[in-house]
Residue frames as a rotation matrix with the C-alpha (Angstrom) as fourth column:
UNK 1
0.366 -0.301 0.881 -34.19
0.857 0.478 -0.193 -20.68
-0.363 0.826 0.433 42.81
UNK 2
-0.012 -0.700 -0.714 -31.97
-0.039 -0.713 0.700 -18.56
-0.999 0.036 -0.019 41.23
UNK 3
0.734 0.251 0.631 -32.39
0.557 0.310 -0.771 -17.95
-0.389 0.917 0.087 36.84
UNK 4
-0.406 -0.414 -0.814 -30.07
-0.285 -0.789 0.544 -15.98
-0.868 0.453 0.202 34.35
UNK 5
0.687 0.665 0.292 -31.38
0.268 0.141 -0.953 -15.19
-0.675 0.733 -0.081 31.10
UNK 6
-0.330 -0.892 -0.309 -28.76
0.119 -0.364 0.924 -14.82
-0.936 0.268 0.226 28.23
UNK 7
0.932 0.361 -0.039 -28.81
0.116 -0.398 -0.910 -13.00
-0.344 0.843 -0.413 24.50
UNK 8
-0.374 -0.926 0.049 -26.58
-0.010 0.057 0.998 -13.62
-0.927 0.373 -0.031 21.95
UNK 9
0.695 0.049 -0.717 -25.77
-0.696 -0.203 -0.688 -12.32
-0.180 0.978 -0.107 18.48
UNK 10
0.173 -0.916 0.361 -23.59
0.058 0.376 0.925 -14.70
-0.983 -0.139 0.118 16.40
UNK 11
-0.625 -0.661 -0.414 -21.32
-0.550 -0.002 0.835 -15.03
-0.553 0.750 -0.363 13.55
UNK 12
0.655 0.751 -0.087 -22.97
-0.708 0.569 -0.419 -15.67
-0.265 0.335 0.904 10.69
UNK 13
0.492 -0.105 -0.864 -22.43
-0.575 0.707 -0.413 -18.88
0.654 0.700 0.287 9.79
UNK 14
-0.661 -0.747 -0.070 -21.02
-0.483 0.495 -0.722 -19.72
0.574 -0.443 -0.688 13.10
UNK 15
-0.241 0.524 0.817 -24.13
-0.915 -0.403 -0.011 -21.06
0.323 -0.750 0.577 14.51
UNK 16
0.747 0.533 -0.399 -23.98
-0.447 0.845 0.292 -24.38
0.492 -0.040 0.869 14.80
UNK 17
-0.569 -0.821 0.041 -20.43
0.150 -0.153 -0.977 -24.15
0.808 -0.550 0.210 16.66
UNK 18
-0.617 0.359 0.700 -22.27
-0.676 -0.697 -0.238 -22.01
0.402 -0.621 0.673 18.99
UNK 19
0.633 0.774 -0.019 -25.12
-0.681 0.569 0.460 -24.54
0.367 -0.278 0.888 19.53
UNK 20
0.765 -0.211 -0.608 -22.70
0.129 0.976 -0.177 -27.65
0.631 0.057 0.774 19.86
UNK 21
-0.512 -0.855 -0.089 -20.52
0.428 -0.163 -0.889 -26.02
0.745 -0.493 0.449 22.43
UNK 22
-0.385 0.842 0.378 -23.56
-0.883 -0.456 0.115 -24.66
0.270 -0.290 0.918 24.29
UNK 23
0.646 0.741 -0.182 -24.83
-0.548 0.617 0.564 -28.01
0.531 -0.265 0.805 25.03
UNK 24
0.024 -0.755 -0.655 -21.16
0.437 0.597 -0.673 -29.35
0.899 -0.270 0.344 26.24
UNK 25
-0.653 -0.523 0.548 -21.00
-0.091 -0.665 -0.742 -26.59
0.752 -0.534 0.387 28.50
UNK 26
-0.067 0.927 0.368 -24.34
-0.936 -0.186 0.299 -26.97
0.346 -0.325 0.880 29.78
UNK 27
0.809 0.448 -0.381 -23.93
-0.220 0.831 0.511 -30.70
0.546 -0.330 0.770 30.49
UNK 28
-0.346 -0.925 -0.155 -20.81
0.360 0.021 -0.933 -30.35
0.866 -0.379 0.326 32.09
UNK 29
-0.806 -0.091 0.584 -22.11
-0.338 -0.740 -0.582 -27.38
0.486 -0.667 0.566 34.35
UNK 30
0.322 0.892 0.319 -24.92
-0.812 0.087 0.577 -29.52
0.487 -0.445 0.752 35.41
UNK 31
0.573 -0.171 -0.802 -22.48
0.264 0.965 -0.017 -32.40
0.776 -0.201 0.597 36.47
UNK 32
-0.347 -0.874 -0.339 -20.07
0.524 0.119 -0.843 -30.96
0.778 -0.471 0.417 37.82
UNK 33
-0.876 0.064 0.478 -22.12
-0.244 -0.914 -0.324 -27.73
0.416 -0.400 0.816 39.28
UNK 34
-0.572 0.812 -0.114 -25.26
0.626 0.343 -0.701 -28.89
-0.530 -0.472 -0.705 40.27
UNK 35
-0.835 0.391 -0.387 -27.47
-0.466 -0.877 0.118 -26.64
-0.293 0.279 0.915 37.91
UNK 36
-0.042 0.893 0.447 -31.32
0.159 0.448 -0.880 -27.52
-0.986 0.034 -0.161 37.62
UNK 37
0.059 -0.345 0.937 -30.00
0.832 0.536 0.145 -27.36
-0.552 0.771 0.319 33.67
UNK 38
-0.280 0.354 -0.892 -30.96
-0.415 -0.883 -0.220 -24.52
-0.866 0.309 0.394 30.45
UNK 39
0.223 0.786 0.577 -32.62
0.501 0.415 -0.759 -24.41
-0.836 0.459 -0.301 27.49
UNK 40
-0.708 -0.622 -0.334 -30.64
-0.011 -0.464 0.886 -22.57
-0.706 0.631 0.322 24.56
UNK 41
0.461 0.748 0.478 -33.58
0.761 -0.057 -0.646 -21.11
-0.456 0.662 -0.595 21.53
UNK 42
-0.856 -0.173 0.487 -33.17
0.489 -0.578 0.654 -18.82
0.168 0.798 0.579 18.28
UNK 43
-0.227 0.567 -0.792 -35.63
0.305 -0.731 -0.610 -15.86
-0.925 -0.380 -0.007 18.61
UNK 44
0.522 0.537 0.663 -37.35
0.804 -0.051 -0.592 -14.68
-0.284 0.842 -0.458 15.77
UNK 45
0.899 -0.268 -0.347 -35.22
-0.366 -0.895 -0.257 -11.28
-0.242 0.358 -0.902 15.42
UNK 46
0.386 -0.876 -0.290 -31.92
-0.482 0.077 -0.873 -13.57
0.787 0.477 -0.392 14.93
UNK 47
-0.423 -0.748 0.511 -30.52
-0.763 -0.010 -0.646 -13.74
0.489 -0.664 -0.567 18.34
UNK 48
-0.205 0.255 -0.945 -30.29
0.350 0.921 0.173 -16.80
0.914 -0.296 -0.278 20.42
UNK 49
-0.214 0.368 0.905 -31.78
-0.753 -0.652 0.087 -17.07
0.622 -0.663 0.417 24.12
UNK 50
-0.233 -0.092 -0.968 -30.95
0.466 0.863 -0.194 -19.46
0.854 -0.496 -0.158 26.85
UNK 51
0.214 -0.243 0.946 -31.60
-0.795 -0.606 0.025 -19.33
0.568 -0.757 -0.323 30.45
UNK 52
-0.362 -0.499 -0.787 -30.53
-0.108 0.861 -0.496 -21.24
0.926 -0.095 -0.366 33.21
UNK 53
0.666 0.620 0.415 -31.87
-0.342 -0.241 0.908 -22.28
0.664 -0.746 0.052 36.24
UNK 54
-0.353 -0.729 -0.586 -29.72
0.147 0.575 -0.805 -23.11
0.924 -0.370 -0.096 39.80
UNK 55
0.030 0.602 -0.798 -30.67
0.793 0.472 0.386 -23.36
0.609 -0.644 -0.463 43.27
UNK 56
0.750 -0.325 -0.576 -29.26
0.178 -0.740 0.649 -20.09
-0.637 -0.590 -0.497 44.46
UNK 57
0.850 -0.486 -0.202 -26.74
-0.513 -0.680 -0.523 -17.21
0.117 0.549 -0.828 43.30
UNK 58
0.231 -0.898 0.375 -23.89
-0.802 0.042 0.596 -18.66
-0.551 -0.438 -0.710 45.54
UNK 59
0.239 -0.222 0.945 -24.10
0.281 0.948 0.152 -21.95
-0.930 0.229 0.289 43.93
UNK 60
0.945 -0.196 0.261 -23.53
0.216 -0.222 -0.951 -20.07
0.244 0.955 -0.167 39.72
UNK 61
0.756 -0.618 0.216 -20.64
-0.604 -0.785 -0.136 -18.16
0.254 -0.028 -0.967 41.40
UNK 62
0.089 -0.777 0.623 -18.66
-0.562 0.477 0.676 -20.94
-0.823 -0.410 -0.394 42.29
UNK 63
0.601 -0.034 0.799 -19.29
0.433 0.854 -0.289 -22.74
-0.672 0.520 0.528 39.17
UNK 64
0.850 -0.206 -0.484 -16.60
-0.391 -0.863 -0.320 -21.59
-0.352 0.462 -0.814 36.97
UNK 65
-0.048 -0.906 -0.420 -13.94
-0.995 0.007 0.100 -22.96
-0.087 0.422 -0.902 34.58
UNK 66
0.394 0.408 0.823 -15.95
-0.438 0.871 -0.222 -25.98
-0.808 -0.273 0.522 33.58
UNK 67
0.370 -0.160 0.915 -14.86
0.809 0.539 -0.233 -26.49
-0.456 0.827 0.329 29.86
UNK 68
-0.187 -0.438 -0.879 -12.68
-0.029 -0.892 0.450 -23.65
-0.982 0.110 0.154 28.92
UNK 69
-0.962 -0.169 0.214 -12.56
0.190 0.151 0.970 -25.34
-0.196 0.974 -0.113 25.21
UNK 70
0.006 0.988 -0.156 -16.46
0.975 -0.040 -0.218 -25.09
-0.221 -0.151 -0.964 25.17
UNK 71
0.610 0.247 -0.753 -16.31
0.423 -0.905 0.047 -21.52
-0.670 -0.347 -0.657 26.22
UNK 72
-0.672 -0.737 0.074 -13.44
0.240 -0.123 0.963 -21.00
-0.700 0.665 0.259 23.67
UNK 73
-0.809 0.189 0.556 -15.61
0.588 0.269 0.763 -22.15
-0.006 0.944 -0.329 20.95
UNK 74
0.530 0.817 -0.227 -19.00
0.827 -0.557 -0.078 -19.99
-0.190 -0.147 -0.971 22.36
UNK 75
0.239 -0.460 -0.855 -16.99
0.202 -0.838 0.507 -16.93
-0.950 -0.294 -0.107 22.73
UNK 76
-0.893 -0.370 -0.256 -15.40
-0.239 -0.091 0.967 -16.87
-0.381 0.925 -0.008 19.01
UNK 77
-0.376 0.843 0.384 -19.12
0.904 0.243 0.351 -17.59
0.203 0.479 -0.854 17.63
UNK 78
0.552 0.621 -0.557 -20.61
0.705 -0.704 -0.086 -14.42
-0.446 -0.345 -0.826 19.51
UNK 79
-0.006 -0.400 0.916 -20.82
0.403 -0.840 -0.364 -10.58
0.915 0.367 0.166 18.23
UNK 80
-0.854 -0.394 0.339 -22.00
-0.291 -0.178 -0.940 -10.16
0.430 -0.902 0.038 22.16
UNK 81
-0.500 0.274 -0.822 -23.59
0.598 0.795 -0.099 -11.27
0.626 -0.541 -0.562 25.01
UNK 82
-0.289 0.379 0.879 -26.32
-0.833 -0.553 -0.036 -9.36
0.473 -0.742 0.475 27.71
UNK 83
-0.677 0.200 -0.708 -27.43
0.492 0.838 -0.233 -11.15
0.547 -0.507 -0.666 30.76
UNK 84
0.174 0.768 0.617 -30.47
-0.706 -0.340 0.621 -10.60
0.687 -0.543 0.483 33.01
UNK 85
-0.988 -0.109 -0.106 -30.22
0.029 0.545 -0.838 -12.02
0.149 -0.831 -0.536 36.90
UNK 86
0.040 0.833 0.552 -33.72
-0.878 -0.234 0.417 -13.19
0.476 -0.502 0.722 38.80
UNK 87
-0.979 -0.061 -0.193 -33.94
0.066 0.803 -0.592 -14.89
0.191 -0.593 -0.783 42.18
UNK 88
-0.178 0.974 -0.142 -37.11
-0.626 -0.001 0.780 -16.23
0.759 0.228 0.610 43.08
């Protein structure tokens, strides 16, 4: 199995955008991509924190350009973005 862990700051006031484009994307990328799904939380310091889980690296790297509009709408919500890789 194969995880990324993401952190995001967002616009205030843009967080419910953020959330509701975050879950399109995420059910897309599990239809179309085969991902074992993610889980998208608010952290007590502000910032939000999803990870995802997939069967292997090779199988995230191909998954790409699932819902540009989605990703549109995440992308304008965010001040930025860090990621953390772990295979297991």
């Amino acid at each position: 199995m194969f995880a990324v862990i993401y952190r995001w700051r967002l616009h205030e006031g843009k967080e419910q955008q953020f959330a509701s484009s975050w879950h399109r994307m995420t059910e897309e990328i599990h239809k179309r991509c085969g991902s074992y799904g993610s889980r998208l939380h608010q952290a007590d310091d502000g910032t939000w924190v999803a990870y995802a889980r997939w069967p292997d690296a090779a199988t995230r790297e191909r998954c790409q350009g699932v819902d540009p509009e989605a990703l549109s709408s995440m992308r304008e919500a965010m001040q930025r973005l860090s990621l953390r890789f772990d295979a297991r």
